[in-house]
BALOBA-1460 file (C-alpha; in Angstrom, 3 decimals):
// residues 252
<rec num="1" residu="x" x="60.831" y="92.612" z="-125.810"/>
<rec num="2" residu="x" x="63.441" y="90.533" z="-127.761"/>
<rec num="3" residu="x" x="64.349" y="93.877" z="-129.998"/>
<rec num="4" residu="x" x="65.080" y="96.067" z="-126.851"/>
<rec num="5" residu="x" x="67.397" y="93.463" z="-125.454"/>
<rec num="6" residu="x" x="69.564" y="92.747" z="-128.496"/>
<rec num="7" residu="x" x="69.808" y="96.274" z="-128.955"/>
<rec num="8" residu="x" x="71.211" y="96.306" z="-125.166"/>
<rec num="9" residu="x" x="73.808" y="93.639" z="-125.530"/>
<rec num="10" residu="x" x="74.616" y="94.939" z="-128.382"/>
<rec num="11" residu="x" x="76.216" y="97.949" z="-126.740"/>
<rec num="12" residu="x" x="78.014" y="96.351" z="-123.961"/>
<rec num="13" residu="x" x="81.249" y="94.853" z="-124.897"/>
<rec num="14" residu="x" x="82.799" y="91.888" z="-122.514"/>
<rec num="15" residu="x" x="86.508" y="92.657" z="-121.199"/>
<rec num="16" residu="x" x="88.029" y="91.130" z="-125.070"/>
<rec num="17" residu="x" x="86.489" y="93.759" z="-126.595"/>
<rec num="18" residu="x" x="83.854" y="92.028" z="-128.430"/>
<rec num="19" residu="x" x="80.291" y="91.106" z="-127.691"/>
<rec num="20" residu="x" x="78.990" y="87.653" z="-126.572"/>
<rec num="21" residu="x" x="82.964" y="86.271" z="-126.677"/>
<rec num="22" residu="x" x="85.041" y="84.950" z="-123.125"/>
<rec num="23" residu="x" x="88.052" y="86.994" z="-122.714"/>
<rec num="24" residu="x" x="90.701" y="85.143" z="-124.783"/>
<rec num="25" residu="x" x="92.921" y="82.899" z="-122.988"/>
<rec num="26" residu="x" x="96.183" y="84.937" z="-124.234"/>
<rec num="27" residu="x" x="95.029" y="88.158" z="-122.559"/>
<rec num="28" residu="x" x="93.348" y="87.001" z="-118.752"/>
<rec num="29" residu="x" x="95.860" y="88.538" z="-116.295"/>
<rec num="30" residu="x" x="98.329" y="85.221" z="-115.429"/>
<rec num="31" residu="x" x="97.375" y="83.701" z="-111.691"/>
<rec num="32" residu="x" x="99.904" y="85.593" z="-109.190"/>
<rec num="33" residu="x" x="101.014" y="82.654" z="-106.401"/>
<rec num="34" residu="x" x="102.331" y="83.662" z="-103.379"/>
<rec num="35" residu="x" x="103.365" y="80.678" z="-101.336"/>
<rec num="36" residu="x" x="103.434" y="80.834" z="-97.254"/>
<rec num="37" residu="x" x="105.150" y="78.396" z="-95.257"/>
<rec num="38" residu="x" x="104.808" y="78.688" z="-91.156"/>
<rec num="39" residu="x" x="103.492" y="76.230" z="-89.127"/>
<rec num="40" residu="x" x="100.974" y="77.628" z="-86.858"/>
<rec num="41" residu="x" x="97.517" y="78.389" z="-88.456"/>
<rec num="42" residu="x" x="96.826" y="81.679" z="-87.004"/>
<rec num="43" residu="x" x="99.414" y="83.671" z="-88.174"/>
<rec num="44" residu="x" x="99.511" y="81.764" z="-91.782"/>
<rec num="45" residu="x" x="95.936" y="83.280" z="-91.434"/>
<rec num="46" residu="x" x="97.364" y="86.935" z="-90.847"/>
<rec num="47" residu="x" x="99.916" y="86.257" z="-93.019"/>
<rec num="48" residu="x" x="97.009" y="84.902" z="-95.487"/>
<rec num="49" residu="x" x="95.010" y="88.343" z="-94.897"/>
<rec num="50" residu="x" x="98.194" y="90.837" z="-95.491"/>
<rec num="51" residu="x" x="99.253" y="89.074" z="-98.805"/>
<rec num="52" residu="x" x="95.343" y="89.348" z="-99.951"/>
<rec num="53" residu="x" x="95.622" y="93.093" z="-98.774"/>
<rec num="54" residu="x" x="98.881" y="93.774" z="-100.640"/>
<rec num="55" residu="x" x="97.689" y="91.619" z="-103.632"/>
<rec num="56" residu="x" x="94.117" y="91.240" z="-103.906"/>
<rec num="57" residu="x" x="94.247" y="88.804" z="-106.806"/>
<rec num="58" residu="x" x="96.552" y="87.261" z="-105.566"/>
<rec num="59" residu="x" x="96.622" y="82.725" z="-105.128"/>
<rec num="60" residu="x" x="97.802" y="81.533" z="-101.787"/>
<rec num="61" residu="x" x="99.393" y="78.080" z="-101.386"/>
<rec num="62" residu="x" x="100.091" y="77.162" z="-97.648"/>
<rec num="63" residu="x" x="102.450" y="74.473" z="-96.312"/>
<rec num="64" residu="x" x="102.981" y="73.479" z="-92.727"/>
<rec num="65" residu="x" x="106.116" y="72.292" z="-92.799"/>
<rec num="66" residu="x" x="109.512" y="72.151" z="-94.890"/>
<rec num="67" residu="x" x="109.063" y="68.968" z="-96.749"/>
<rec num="68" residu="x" x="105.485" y="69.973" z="-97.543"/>
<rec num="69" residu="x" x="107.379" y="73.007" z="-98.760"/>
<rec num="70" residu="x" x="109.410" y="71.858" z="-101.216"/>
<rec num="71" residu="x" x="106.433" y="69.941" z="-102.814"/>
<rec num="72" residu="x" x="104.605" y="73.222" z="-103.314"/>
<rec num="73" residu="x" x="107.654" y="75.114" z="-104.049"/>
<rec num="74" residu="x" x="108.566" y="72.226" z="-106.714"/>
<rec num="75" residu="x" x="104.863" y="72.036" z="-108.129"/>
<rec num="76" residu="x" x="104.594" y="75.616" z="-108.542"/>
<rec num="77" residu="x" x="107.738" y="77.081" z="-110.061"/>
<rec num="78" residu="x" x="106.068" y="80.262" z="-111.178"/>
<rec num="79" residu="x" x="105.133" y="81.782" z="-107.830"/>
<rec num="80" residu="x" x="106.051" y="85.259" z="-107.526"/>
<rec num="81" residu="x" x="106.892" y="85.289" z="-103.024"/>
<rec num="82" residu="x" x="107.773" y="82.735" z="-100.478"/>
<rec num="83" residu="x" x="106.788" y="84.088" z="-97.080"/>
<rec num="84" residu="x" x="108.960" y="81.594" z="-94.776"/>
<rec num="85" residu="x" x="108.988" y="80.692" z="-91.449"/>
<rec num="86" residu="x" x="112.835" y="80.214" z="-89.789"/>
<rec num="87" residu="x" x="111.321" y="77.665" z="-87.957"/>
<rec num="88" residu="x" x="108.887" y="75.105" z="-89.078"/>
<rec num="89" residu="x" x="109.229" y="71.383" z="-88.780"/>
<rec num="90" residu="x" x="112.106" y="69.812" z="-90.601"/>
<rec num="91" residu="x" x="113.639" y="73.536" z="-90.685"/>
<rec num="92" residu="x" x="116.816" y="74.712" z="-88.836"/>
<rec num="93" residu="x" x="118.753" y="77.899" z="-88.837"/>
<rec num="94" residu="x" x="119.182" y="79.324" z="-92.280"/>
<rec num="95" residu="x" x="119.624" y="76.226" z="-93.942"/>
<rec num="96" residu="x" x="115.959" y="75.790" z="-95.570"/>
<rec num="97" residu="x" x="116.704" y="79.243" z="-96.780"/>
<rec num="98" residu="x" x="120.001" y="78.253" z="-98.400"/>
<rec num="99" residu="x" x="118.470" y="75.002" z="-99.827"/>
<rec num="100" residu="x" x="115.872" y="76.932" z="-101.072"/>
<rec num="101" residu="x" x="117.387" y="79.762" z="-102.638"/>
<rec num="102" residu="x" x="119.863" y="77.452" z="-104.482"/>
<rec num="103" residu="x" x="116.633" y="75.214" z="-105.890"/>
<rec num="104" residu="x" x="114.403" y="78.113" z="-106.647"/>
<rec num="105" residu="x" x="116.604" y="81.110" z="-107.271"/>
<rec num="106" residu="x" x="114.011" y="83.127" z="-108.940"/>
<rec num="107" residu="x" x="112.038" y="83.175" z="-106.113"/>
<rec num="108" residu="x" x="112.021" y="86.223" z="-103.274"/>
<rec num="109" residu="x" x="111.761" y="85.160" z="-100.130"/>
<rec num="110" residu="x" x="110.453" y="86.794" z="-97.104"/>
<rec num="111" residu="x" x="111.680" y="85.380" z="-93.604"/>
<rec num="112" residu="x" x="109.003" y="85.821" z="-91.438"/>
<rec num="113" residu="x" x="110.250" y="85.123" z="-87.691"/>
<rec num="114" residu="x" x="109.949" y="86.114" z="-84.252"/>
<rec num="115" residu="x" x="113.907" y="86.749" z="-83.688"/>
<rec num="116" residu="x" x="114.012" y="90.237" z="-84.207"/>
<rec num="117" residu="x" x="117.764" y="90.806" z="-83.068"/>
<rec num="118" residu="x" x="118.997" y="93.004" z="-86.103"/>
<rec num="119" residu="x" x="122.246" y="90.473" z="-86.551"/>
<rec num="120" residu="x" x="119.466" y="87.699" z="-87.381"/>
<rec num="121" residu="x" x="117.600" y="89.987" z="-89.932"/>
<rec num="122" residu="x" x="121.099" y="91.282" z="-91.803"/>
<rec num="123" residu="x" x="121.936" y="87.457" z="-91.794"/>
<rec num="124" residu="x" x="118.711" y="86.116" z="-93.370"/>
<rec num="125" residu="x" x="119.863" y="88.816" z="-96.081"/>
<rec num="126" residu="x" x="123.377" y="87.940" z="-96.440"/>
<rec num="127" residu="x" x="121.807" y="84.261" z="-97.237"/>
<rec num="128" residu="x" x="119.779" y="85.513" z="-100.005"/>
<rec num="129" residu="x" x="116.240" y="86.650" z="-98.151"/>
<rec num="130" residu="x" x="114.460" y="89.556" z="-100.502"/>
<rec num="131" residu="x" x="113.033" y="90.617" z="-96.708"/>
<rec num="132" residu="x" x="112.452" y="90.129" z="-93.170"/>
<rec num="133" residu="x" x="109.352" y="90.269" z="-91.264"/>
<rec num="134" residu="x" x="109.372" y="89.950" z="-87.561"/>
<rec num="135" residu="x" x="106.194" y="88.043" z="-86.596"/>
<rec num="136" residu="x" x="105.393" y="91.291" z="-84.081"/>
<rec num="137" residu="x" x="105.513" y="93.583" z="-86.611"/>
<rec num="138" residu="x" x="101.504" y="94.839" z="-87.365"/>
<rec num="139" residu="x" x="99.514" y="94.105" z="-90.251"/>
<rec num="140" residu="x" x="99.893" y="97.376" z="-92.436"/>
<rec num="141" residu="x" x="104.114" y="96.767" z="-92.250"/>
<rec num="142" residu="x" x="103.516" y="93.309" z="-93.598"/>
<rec num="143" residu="x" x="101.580" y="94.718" z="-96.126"/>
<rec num="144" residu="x" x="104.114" y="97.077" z="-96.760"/>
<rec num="145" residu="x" x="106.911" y="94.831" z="-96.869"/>
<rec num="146" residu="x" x="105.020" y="92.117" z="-99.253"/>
<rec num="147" residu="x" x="104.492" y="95.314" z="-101.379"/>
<rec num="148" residu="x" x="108.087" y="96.443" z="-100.974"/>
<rec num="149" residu="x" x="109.645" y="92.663" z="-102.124"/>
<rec num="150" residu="x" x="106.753" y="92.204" z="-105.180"/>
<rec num="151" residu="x" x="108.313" y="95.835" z="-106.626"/>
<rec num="152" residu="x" x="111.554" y="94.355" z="-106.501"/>
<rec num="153" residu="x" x="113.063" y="95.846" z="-103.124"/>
<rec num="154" residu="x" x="114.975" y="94.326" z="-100.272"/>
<rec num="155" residu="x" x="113.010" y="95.195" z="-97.365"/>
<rec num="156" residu="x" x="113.596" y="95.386" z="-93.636"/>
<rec num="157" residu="x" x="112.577" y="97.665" z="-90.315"/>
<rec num="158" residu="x" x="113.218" y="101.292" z="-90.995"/>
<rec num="159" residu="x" x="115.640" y="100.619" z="-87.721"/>
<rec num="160" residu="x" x="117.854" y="97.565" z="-88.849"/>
<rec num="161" residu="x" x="117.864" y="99.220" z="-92.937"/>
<rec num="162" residu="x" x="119.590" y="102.053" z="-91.480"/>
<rec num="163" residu="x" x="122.441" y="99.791" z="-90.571"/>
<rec num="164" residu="x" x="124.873" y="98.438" z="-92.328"/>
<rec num="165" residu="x" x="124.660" y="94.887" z="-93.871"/>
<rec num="166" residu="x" x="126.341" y="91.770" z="-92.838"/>
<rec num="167" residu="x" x="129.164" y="89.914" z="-93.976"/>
<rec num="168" residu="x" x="129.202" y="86.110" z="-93.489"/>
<rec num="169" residu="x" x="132.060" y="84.140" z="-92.814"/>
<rec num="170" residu="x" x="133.231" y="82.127" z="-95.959"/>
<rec num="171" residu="x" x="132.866" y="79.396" z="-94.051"/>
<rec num="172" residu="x" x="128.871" y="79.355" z="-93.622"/>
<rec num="173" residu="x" x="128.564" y="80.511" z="-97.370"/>
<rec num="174" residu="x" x="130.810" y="77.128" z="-98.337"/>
<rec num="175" residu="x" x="128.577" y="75.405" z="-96.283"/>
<rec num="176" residu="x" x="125.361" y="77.114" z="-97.995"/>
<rec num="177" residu="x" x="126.335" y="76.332" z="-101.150"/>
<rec num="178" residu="x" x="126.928" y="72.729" z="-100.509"/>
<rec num="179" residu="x" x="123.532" y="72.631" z="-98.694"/>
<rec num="180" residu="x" x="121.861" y="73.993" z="-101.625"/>
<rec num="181" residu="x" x="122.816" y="71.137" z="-103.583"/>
<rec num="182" residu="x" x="121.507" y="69.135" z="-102.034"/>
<rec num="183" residu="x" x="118.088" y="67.091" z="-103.343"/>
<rec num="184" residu="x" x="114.629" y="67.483" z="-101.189"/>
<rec num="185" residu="x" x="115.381" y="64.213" z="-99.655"/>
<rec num="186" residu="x" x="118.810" y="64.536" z="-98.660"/>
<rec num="187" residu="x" x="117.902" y="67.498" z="-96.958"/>
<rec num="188" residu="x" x="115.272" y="65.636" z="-94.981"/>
<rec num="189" residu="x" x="117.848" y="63.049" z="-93.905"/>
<rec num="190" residu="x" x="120.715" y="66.269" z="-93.788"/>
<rec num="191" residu="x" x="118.292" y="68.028" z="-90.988"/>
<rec num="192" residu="x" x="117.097" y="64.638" z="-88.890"/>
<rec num="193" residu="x" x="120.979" y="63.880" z="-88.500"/>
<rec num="194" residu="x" x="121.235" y="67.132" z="-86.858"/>
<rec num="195" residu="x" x="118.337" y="66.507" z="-84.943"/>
<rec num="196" residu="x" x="120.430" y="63.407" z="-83.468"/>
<rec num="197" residu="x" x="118.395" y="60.786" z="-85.262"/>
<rec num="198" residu="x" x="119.651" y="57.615" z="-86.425"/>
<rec num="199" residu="x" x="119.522" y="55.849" z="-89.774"/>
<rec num="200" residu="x" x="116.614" y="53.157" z="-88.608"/>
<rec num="201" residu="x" x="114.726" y="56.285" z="-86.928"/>
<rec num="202" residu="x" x="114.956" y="58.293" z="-90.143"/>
<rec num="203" residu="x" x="114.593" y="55.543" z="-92.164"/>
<rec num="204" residu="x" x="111.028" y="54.794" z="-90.465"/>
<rec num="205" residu="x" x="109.886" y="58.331" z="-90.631"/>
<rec num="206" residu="x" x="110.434" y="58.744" z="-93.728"/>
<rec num="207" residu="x" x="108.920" y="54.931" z="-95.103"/>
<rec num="208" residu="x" x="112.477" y="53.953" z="-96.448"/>
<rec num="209" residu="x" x="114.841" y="51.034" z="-96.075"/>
<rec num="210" residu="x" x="118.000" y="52.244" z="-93.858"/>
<rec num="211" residu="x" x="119.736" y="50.790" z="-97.059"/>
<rec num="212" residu="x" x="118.165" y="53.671" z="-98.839"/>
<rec num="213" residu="x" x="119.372" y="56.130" z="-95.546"/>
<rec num="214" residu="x" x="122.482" y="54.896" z="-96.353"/>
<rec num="215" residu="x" x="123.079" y="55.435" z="-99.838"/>
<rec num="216" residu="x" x="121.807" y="59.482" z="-99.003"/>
<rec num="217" residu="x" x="124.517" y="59.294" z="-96.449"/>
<rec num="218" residu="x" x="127.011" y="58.276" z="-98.966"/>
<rec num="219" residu="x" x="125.342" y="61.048" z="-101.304"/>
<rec num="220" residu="x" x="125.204" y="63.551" z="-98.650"/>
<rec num="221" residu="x" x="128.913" y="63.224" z="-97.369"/>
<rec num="222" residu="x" x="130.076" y="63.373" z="-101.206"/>
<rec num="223" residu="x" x="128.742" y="66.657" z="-101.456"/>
<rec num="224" residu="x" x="128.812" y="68.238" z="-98.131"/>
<rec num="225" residu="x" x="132.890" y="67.078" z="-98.722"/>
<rec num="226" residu="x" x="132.947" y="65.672" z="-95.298"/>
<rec num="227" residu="x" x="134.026" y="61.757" z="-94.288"/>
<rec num="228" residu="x" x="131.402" y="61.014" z="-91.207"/>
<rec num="229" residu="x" x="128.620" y="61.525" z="-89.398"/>
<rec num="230" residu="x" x="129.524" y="63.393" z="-87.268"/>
<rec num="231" residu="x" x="130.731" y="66.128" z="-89.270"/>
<rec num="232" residu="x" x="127.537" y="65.723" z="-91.277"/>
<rec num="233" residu="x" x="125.498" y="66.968" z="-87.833"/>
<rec num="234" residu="x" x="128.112" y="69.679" z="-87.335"/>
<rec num="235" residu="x" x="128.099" y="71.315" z="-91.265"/>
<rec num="236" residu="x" x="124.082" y="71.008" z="-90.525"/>
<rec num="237" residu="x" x="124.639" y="73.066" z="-87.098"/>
<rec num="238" residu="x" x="126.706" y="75.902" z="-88.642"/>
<rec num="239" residu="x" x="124.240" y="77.670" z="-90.286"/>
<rec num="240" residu="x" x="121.856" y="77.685" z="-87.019"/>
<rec num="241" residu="x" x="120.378" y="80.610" z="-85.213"/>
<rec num="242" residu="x" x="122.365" y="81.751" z="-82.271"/>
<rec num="243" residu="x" x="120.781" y="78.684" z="-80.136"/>
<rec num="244" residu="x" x="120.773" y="81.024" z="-76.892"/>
<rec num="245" residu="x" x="118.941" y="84.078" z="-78.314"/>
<rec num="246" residu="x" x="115.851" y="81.503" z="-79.503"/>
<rec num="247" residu="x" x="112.627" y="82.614" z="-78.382"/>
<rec num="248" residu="x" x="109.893" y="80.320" z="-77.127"/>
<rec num="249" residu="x" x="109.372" y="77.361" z="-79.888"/>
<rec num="250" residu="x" x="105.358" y="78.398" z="-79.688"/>
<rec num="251" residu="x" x="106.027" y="81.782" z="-80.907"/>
<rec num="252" residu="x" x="108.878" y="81.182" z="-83.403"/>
């Protein structure tokens, strides 16, 4: 029996090439990581089953919230896609967009969001988004649109493409380039100040000193080029969504 079954192996090469060897480190196909950031579990699971549609060998990270973001997005600087939520935890307006785009500029990134007002979608592209996705839109588009963004594209509905593209103010792209400097901490402490927080309440949630809140104050005013607090909170606020057109926080 032994004779037969060399004689088998012997005509069935592995994927290298050559018999009875693993596939050599230098030519297995490089782990593709798309990362996915929204903070409700059942659509990071259809967002989960769309990428793995679009990219079947594909590696999904997940994270919940924007400081859990920017570990993953830190940890993992080869990832190919960011799907993003607008509105997660710790996010507002375009700001973890701009913050992120000036930390990881290689990256695409797909907003993912249930604003689907066509101003919205042209200004998530104006800030640097490879794509938006409006969180109605049905499986096969997302697939399409993950597709789209992975071949290089800029994607958005057939409707709001059609149109033309927005201009921002140069006032919100000074202010998104001063965000973007910002570390991952001083945008923590950048996006509690606009949540009205004070220095002992951010200090706590964050398991600092307030001395330590302070000195990112000092750090944060230096390079948002402002003097206060209070124009801290108002830089922060410029680069919201139109605060009126919001839909439902449990469907954002």
């Amino acid at each position: 029996m032994a004779a037969p079954a060399a004689a088998f192996f012997r005509g069935q090469p592995d994927h290298a090439g050559a018999v009875g060897l693993p596939v050599p480190l230098s030519r297995r196909r490089p782990m593709r990581e798309i990362l996915i950031a929204d903070d409700h579990p059942l659509f990071r699971d259809a967002l989960r089953r769309a990428v793995l549609r679009a990219l079947p060998d594909a590696v999904l990270r997940d994270a919940d919230s924007v400081a859990s973001l920017q570990t993953l997005a830190d940890s993992h600087p080869d990832a190919e896609l960011l799907l993003l939520d607008l509105h997660m935890p710790g996010a507002r307006g375009f700001s973890t967009l701009a913050h992120l785009r000036g930390r990881h500029p290689a990256l695409p990134i797909i907003v993912v969001s249930a604003h689907e007002e066509p101003a919205v979608m042209r200004r998530a592209i104006a800030h640097g988004a490879a794509g938006y996705i409006p969180k109605s839109a049905p499986i096969d588009v997302i697939v399409g649109a993950v597709r789209s963004v992975l071949d290089g594209d800029i994607w958005l509905p057939a409707d709001v493409a059609r149109e033309s593209g927005a201009e921002l103010p140069a006032d919100e792209i000074a202010t998104a380039a001063r965000i973007s400097e910002l570390t991952p901490q001083q945008f923590r402490v950048l996006s509690m100040i606009a949540e009205g927080m004070l220095n002992k309440q951010i200090a706590y949630e964050l398991s600092v000193s307030e001395a330590t809140i302070k000195a990112h104050m000092t750090a944060i005013m230096r390079k948002l080029g402002v003097n206060n607090r209070t124009q801290v909170a108002l830089l922060a606020n410029h680069l919201d969504v139109d605060q009126d057109s919001l839909p439902n926080r449990a469907g954002s």
